[in-house]
C-alpha positions, -999 to +999 in steps of 0.1 A: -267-364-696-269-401-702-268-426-676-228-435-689-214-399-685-236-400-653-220-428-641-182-416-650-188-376-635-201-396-605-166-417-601-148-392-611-161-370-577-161-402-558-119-404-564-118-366-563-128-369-526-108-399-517-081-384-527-091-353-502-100-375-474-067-384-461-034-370-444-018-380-474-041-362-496-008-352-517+004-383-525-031-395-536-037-364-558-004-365-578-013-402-585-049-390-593-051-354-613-027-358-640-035-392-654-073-375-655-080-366-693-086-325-700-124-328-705-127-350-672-108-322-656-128-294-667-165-312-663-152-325-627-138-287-614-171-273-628-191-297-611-175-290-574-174-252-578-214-251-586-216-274-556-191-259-530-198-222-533-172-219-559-146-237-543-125-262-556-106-280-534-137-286-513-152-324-505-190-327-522-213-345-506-229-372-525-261-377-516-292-394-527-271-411-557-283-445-578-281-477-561-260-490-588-238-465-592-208-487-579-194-476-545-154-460-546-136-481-519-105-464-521-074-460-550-068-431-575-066-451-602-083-431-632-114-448-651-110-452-690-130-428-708-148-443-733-151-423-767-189-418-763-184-405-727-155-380-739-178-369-768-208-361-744-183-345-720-172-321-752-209-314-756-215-298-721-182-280-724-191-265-757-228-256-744-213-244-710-180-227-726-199-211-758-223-190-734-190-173-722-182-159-757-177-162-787-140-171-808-140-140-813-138-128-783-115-151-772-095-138-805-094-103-796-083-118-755-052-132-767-045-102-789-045-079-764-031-105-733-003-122-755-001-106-791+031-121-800+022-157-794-011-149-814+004-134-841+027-159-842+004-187-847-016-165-873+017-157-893+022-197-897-014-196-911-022-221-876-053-209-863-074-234-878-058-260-873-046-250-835-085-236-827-106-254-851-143-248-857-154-252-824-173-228-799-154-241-772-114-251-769-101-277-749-071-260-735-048-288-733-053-301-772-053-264-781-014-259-765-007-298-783-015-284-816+002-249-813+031-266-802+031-295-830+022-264-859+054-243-846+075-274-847+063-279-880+077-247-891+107-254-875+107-240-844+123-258-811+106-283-786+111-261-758+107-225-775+075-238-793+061-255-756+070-220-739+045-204-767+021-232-763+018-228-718+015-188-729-015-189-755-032-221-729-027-196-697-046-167-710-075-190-723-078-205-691-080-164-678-097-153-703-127-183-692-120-180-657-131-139-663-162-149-686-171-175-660-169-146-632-192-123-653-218-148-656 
């Protein structure tokens, strides 16, 4: 991991327990979590399970860190994520993500888990351009593209979203069930 992706995972956790640290741990995390990019998200909840017995949720202790990593004195403001940080971010998803199966397999889960949505987006011809070439989908762009390619073909906002939150919630089973099994 380079020294900038370093650097961002290691702010990232820094507001991730800020925001846990207080009696208004709600308020803070609303402010924090959604403004957090999908990739940051994913990276930063892999991070604390493999270093809190699986637990998200959990503080992590930071320990033994860089002295110029820059101290977090407080504020949920996100950090931007630079293009080269996002692309290295992708990277370890894909390596991390791909050892849980193939697209293939994660075809033949949303078959079986929610086989009108899928055949949906394969009647529209959609599934490259909703899944791509990639070992490993990011969830979030994966439900923006399913629900831009149904509106396309002239389905509703809401009817096409409803699809969309369906296909991303057996995904994110269908890892969280690889991930298990590892």
């Amino acid at each position: 991991m380079s020294r900038a992706a370093a650097l961002h995972l290691f702010q990232l956790v820094q507001r991730y327990n800020w925001c846990l640290s207080g009696a208004d741990y709600r308020a803070r995390w609303s402010g924090f979590w959604p403004r957090v990019a999908s990739v940051e998200r994913l990276l930063l909840v892999l991070c604390i399970r493999a270093n809190c017995a699986g637990v998200f949720g959990s503080r992590i202790a930071m320990v033994e860190s860089p002295v110029d990593f820059e101290v977090h004195d407080g504020g949920n403001e996100p950090l931007p994520l630079t293009a080269e940080v996002a692309v290295e971010f992708r990277a370890l998803l894909e390596l991390h993500y791909g050892r849980l199966g193939s697209p293939d397999d994660l075809y033949a889960w949303l078959s079986r888990e929610c086989p009108k949505e899928f055949d949906l987006v394969l009647s529209i011809s959609a599934q490259q351009r909703v899944f791509g070439h990639a070992r490993w989908f990011d969830v979030d762009l994966v439900k923006a593209k399913c629900r831009q390619s149904l509106q396309r073909y002239g389905w509703d906002y809401n009817v096409a979203t409803a699809i969309a939150i369906t296909l991303a919630r057996s995904m994110v089973a269908f890892q969280r069930l690889q991930e298990r099994q590892l």
